[in-house]
C-alpha positions as CSV (number, residue, x, y, z in Angstrom):
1,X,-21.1,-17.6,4.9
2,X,-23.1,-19.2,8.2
3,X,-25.2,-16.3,10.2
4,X,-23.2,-17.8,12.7
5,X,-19.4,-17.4,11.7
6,X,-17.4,-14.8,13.6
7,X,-17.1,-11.7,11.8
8,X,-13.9,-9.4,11.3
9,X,-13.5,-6.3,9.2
10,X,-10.2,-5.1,8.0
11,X,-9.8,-2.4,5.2
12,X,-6.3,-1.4,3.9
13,X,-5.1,1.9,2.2
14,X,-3.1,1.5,-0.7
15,X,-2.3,4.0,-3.9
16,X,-4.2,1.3,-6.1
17,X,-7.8,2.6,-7.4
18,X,-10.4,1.7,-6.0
19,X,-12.0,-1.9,-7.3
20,X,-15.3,-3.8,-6.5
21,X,-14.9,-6.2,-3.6
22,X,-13.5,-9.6,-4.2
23,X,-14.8,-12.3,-3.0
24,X,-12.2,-15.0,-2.1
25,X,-12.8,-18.4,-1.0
26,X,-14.1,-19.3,2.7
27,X,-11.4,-20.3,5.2
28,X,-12.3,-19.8,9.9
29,X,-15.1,-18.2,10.7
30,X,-14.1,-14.6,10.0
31,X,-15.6,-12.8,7.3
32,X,-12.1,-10.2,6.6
33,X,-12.3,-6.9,4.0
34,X,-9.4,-5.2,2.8
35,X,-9.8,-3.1,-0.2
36,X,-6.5,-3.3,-2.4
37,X,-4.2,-5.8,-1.1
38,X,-2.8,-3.3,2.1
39,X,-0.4,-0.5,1.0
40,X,1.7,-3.1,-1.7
41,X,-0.1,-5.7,-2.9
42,X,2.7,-8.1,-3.2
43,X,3.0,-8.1,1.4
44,X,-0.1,-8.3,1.7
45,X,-1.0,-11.4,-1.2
46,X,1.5,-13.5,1.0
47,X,-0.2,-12.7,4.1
48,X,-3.4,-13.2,3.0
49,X,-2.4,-16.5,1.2
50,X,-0.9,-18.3,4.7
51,X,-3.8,-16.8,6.4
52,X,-6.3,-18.8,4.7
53,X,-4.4,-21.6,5.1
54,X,-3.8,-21.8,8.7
55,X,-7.6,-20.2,9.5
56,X,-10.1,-22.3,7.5
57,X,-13.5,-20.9,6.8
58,X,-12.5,-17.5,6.7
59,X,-14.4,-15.5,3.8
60,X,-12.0,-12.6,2.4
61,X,-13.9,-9.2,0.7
62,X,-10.7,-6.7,-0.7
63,X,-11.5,-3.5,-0.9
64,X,-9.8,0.1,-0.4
65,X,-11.0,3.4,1.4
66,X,-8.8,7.0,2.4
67,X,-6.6,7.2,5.2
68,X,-9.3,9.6,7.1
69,X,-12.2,7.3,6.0
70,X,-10.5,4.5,7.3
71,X,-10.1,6.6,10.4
72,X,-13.9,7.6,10.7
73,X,-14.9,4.0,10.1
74,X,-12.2,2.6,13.5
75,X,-13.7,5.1,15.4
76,X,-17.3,4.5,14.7
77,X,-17.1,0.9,15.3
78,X,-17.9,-0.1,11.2
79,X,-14.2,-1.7,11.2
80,X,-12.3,-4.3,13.7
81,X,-8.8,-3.0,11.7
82,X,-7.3,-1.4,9.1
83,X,-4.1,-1.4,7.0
84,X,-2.6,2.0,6.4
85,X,0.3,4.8,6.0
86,X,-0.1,6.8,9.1
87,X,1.9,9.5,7.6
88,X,1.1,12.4,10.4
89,X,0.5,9.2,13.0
90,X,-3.3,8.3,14.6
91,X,-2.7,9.7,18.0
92,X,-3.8,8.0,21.3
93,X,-7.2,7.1,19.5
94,X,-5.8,3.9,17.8
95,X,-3.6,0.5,18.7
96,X,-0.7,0.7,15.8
97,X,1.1,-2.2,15.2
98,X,4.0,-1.2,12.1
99,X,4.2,-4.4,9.7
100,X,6.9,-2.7,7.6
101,X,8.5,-0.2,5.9
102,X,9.5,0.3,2.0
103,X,11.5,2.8,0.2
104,X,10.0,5.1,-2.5
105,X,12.1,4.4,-6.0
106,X,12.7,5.6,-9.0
107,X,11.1,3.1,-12.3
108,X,12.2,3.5,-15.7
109,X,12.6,1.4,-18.7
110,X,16.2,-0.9,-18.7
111,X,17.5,2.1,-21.8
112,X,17.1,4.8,-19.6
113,X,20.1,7.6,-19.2
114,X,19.5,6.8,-15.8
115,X,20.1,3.3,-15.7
116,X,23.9,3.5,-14.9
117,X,22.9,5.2,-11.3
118,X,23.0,2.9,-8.6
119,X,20.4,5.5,-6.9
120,X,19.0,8.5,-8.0
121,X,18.6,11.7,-6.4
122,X,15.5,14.0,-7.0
123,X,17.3,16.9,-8.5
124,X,18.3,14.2,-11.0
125,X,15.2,14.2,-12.5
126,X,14.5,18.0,-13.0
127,X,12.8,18.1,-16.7
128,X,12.6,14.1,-17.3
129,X,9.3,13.1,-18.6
130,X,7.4,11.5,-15.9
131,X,4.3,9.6,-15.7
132,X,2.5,10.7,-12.7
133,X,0.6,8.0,-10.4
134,X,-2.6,9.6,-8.9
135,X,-4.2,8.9,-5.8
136,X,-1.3,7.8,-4.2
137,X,-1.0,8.9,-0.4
138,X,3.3,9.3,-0.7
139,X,2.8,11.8,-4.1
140,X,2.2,14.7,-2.2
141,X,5.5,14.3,0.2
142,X,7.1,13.8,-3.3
143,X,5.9,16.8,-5.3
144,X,6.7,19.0,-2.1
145,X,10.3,18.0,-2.2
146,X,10.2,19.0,-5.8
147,X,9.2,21.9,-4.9
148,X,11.4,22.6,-2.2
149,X,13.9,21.5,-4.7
150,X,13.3,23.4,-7.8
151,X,12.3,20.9,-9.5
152,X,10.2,20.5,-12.5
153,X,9.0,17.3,-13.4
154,X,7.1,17.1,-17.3
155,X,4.0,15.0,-16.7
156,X,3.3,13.2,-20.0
157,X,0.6,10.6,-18.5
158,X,-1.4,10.3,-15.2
159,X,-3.5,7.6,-13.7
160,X,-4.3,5.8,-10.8
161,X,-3.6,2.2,-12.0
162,X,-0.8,1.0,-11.3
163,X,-0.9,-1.6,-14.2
164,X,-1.1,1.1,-16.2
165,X,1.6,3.5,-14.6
166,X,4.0,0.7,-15.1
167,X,3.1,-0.2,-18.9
168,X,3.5,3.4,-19.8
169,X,7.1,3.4,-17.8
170,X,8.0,0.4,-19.8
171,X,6.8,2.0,-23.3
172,X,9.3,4.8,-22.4
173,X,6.4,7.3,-22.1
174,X,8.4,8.3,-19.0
175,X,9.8,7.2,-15.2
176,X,7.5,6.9,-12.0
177,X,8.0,7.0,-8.8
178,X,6.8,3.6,-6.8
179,X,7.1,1.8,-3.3
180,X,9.5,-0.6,-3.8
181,X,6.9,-3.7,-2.7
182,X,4.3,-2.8,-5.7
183,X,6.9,-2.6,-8.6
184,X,5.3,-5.9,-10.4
185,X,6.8,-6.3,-13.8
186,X,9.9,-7.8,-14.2
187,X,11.3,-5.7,-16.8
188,X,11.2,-2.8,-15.2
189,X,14.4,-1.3,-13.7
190,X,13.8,0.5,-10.0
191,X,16.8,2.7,-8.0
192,X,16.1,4.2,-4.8
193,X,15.3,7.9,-4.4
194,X,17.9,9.8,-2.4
195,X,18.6,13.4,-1.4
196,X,15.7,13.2,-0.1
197,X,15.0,9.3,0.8
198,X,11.4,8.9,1.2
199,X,9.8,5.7,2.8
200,X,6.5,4.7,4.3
201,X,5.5,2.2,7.0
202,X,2.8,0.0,6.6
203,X,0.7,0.0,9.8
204,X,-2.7,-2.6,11.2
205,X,-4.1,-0.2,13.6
206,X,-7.9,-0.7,16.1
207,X,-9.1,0.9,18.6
208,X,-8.0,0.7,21.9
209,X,-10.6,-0.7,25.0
210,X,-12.6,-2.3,22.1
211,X,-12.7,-6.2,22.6
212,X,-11.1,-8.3,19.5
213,X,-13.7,-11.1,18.0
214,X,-12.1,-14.4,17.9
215,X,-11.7,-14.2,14.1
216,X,-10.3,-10.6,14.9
217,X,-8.0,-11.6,17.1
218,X,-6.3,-14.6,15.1
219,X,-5.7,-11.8,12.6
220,X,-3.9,-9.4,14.7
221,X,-1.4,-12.6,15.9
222,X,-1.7,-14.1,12.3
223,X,0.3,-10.1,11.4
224,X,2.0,-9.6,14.5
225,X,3.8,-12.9,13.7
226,X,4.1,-12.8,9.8
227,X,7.3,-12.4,8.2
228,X,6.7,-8.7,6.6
229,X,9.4,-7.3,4.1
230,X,11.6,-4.7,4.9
């Protein structure tokens, strides 16, 4: 990258684990990190791809950080933006733009007993094996319902990779519960959750007053103007 190229930091939140960054090829003077691909990787893959195609020289680093770390590094000027779930919202201290929503569902191998359901609600799942995705900033909205709920979910496996979560759903250790935008393998079946309905939005968010760089600002109207799911 030139000493000289515009320079624009975005990270994203996501419930992936945390990887080294990633560097992708060069495309319009704007040097742009992420960590994970934004909340679902699949959204945030397209974007990323038509980005580098209409902004050439642009050098990509994916990476991930926490919701508050996120927050810290806005406010302290180490970031230009950041893709997140503002679950409790960022207050008058940030620009939000919401990108888009998705549902929480339900994941189980196609010979489940649940496979039948069209959707599934939570008390549904009282005692079914489960296999629990860490690190993941929806789980604790989740296990709180249970809770509320009475319900007892059986953990038979935990992690914080997703690739993993998903083979074990598919070898039957168990269901998982997933946004609906990071569900990857085809042979998994997914039913959204109801009674309660959980979703998430997807949010770019800055800092208000703080001037955009050129390669900062071609970002903002390159996901202002993208055609998000949801």
């Amino acid at each position: 990258m030139s000493s000289d190229a515009p320079f624009c930091r975005i990270f994203s939140r996501s419930c992936r684990r945390p990887t080294q960054p990633e560097r992708l090829p060069t495309i319009s003077g704007c040097s742009t990190r992420c960590r994970s691909a934004s909340a679902s990787c699949r959204p945030s893959a397209r974007f990323l791809a038509k980005f580098q195609r209409d902004y050439h020289g642009v050098e990509l680093e994916v990476s991930e950080a926490s919701v508050q770390e996120l927050k810290n590094r806005l406010e302290q000027g180490d970031l230009d933006l950041a893709v997140l779930n503002p679950l409790e919202g960022l207050g008058a201290a940030f620009r939000v733009h919401d990108l888009y929503s998705e549902r929480y569902v339900v994941v189980f191998a196609p010979d489940h007993r649940l496979a039948s359901l069209n959707a599934i609600k939570l008390v549904d799942l009282s005692q079914e094996p489960y296999v629990d995705r860490l690190s993941c900033e929806m789980r604790d909205l989740v296990m709180g319902a249970c809770r509320e709920r009475n319900v007892s979910l059986y953990a038979r496996f935990r992690s914080e990779r997703e690739d993993w979560i998903q083979s074990m759903v598919l070898a039957r250790i168990g269901f998982a519960f997933m946004p609906e935008y990071s569900v990857t393998s085809p042979e998994l079946l997914q039913r959204p959750l109801i009674e309660p309905a959980v979703a998430r939005t997807v949010s770019l968010a800055s800092v208000p007053g703080r001037p955009y760089s050129p390669a900062t600002a071609a970002m903002v109207r390159a996901a202002q103007t993208f055609d998000w799911p949801g």
